[in-house]
C-alpha positions as CSV (number, residue, x, y, z in Angstrom):
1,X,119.9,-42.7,115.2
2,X,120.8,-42.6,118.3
3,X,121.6,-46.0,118.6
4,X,124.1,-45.6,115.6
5,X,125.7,-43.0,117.2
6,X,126.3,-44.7,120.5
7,X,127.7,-47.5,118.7
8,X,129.8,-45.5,117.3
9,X,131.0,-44.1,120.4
10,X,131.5,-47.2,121.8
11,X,133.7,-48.1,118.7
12,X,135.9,-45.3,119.2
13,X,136.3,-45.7,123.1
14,X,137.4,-49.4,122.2
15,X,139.9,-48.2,119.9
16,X,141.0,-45.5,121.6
17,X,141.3,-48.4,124.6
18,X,143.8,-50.4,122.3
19,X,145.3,-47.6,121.3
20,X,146.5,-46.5,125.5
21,X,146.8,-50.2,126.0
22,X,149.5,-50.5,123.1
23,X,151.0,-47.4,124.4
24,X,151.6,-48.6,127.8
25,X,152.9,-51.7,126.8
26,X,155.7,-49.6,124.5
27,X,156.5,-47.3,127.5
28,X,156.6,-49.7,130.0
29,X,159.2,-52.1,127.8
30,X,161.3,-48.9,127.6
31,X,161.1,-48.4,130.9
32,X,162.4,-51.3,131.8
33,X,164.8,-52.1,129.1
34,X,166.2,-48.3,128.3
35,X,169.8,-49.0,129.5
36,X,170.0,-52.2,127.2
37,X,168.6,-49.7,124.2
38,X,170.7,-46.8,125.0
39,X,173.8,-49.3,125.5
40,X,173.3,-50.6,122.1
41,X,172.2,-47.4,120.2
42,X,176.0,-46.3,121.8
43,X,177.7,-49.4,120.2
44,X,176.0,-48.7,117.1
45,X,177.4,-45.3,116.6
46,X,180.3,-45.8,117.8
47,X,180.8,-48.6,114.8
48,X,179.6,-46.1,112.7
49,X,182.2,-43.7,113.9
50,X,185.1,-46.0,113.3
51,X,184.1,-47.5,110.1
52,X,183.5,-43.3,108.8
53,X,186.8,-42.0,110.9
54,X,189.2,-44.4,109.8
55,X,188.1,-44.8,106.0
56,X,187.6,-48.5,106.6
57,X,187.0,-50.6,103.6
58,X,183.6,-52.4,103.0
59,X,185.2,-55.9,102.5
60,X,186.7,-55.7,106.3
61,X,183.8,-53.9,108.0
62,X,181.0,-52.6,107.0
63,X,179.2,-49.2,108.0
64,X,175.7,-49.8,110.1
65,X,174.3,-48.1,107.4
66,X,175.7,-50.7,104.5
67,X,174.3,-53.4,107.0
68,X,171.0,-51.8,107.0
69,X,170.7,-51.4,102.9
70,X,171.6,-55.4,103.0
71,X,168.6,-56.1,104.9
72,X,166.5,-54.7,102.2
73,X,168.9,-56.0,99.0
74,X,168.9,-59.3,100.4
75,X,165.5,-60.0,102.5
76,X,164.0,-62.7,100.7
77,X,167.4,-64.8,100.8
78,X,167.9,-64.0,104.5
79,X,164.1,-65.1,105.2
80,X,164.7,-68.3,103.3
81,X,168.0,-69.1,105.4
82,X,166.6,-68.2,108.4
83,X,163.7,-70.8,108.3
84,X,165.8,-73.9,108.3
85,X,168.3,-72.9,110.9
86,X,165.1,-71.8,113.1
87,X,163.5,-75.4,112.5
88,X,167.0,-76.7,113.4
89,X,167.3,-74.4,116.5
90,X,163.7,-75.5,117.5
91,X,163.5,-78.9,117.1
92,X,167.5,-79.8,118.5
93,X,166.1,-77.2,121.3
94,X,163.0,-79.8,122.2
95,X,165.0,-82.7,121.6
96,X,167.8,-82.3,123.8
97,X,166.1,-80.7,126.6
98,X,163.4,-83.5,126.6
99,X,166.1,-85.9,126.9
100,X,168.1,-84.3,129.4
101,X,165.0,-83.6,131.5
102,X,163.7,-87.6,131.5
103,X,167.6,-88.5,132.4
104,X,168.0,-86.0,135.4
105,X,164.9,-87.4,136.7
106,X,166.1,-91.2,136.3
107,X,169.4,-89.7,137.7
108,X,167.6,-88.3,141.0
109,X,165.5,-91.5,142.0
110,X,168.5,-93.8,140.7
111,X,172.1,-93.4,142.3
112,X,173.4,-96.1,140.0
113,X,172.2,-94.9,137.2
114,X,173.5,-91.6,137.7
115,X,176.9,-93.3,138.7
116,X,176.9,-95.0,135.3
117,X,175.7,-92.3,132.6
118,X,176.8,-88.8,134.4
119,X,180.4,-89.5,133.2
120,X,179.3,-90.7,130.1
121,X,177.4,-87.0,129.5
122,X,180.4,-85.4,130.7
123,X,182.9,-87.0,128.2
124,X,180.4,-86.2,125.8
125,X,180.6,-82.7,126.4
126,X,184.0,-83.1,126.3
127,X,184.3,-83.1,122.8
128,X,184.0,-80.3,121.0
129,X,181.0,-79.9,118.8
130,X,183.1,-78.8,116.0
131,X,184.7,-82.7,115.9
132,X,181.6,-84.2,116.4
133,X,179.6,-82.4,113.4
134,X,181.6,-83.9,110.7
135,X,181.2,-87.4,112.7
136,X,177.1,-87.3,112.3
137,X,177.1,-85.8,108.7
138,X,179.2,-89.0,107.4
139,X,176.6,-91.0,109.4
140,X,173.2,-88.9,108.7
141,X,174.4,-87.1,106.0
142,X,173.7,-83.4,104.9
143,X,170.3,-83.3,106.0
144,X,167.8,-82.1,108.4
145,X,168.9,-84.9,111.2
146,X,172.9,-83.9,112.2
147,X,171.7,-79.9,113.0
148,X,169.0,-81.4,114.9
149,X,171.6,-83.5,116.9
150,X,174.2,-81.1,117.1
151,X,171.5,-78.6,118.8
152,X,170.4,-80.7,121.0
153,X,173.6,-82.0,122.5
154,X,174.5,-78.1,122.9
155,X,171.5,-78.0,125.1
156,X,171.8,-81.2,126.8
157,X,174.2,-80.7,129.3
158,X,173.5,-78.0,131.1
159,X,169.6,-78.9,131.2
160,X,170.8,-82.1,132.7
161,X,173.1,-81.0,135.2
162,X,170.8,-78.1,136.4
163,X,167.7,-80.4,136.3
164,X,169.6,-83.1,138.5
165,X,170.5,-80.0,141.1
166,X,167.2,-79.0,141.2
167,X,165.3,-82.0,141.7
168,X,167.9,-82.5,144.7
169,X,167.5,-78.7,145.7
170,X,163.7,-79.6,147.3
171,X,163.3,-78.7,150.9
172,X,164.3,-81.7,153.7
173,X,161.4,-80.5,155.8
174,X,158.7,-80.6,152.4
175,X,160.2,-84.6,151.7
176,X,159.8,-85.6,155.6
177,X,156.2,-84.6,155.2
178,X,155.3,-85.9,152.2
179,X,156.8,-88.9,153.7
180,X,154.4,-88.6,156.9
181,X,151.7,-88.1,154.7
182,X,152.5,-91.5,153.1
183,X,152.8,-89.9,149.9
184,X,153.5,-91.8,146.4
185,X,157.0,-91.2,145.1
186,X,154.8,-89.5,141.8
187,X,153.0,-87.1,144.2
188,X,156.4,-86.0,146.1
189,X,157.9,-85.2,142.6
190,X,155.1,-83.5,140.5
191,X,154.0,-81.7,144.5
192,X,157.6,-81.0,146.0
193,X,160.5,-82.1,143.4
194,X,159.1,-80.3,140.4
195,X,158.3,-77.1,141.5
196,X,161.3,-76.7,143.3
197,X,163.9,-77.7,140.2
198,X,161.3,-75.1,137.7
199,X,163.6,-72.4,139.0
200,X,167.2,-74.4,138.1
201,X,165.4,-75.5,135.0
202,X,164.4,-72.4,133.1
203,X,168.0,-70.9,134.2
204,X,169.0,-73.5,132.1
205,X,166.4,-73.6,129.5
206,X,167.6,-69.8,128.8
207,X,170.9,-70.9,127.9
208,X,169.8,-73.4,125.8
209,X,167.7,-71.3,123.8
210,X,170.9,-69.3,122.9
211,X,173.1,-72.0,122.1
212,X,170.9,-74.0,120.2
213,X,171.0,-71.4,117.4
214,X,174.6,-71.6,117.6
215,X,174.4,-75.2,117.4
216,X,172.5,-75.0,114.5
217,X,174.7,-72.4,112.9
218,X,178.1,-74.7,113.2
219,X,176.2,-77.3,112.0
220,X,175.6,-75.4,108.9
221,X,179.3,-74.8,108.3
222,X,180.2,-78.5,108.2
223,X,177.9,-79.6,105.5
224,X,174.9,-77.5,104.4
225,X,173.4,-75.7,101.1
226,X,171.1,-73.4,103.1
227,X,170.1,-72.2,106.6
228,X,172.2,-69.0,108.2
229,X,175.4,-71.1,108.8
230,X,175.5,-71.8,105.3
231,X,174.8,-68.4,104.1
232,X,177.6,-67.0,106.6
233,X,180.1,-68.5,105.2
234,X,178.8,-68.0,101.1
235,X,178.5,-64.2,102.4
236,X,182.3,-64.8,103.5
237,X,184.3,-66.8,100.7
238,X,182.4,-63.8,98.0
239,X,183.5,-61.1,100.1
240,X,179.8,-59.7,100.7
241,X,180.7,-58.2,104.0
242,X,177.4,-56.3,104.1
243,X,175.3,-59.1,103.7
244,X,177.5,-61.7,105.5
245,X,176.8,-59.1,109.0
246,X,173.6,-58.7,108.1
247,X,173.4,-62.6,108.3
248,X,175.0,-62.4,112.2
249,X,172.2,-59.8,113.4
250,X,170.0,-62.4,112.0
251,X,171.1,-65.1,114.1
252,X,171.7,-63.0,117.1
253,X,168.4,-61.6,116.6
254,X,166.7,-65.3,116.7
255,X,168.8,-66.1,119.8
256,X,167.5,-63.5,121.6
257,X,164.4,-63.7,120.2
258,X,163.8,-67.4,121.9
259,X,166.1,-66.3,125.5
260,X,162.7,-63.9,125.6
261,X,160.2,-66.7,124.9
262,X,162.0,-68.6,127.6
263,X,161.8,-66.0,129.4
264,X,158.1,-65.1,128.9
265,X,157.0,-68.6,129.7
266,X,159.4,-68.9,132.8
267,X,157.5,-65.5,134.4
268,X,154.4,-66.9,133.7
269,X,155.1,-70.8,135.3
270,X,157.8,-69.7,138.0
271,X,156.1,-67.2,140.2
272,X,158.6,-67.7,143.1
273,X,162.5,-67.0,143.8
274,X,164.1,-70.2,144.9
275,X,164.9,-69.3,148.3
276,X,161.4,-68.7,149.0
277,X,160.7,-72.4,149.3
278,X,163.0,-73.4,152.4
């Protein structure tokens, strides 16, 4: 009986463990994050102020509280939209950060390489993404493939450019001894290149994870019968101002969504502040 009793005990310390532990965590985000909430509870109401004050129709803005009703009128069609342009978002994210990454390295140990393709990225960029989606929908079609290739060129530059700085941005004093030490060119990258360009990287990384939603997203609007982008501008040509918002906090949600997973991942592999190295 008194065995039962302990584990019983036991049980409810554990739970009352998770409990705290859950608490903490929930304190200590607001702690850290209360200016961002309390900025965008004030935004919020103030919307709500204008929309009520000035009578404004539903068609031209809608109340927070309209936007909030089309949440729960239209969840399962925003949950079906929102998995493609995720898988979009995702996989253009991979895609075009991968490549970037493998060409800032070629870039860094090549000079003519770099002197070749760098202006070739750059005119690339150039062009605006919104003349390049129709371009890769008449050659890919409406599929999966041209919102995976818009994304990733979004992402692609400034990866690139911040991966070539960093892989440059490794301290003089760390190369010279690696070059005393009569170190391989693969042990002075992964042991004094790498870790220095993690910092540039994830700076970069972060603003990819943002703008490969949006990439995504204007993909959508050239040629698509799903995913947000395509829903945005359904929501827009019916008039359905309530759920065509609603579909907006759903994409900014997902773009900040991944900026924290970047984030997350970043605090956890980058334990250093760039200036810490020289």
């Amino acid at each position: 009986m008194s065995d039962v009793v302990q584990g019983s005990k036991q049980g409810v310390s554990v739970s009352d463990a998770k409990r705290s532990g859950v608490t903490d965590a929930v304190l200590g985000f607001f702690a850290n994050h209360y200016p961002a909430i309390f900025a965008v509870a004030g935004c919020v109401a103030l919307w709500q102020f204008v929309v009520w004050f000035f009578a404004v129709p539903t068609f031209m803005a809608p109340s927070p509280v309209e936007v909030f009703y089309a949440f729960g009128e239209n969840g399962a069609i925003l949950w079906a939209n929102l998995l493609p342009t995720l898988l979009e978002a995702f996989l253009g994210f991979i895609f075009g950060n991968l490549i970037a990454i493998l060409l800032a390295v070629w870039f860094v140990y090549s000079s003519t390489a770099e002197k070749a393709f760098y202006p070739i990225a750059v005119i690339i960029k150039s062009i605006p993404i919104i003349a390049l989606a129709p371009i890769l929908v008449l050659i890919f079609g409406n599929g999966i493939a041209p919102k995976i290739i818009i994304a990733g060129l979004i992402c692609f530059f400034p990866t690139l450019v911040n991966m070539v700085q960093g892989l440059k941005a490794a301290s003089p004093a760390m190369l010279d001894l690696m070059r005393v030490l009569s170190a391989s060119n693969s042990e002075v990258f992964w042991k004094v290149r790498l870790p220095a360009s993690l910092p540039f990287l994830f700076a970069a990384l972060k603003i990819a994870a943002t703008s490969s939603v949006m990439g995504a997203i204007v993909a959508e609007w050239i040629g698509s019968s799903y995913g947000l982008g395509a829903l945005i501008i359904e929501a827009t040509y019916n008039f359905r101002s309530p759920l065509l918002y609603a579909t907006v906090v759903i994409a900014a949600g997902l773009a900040v969504a991944l900026f924290f997973v970047v984030s997350f991942i970043e605090s956890k592999v980058v334990r250093w502040k760039p200036d810490a190295q020289h």
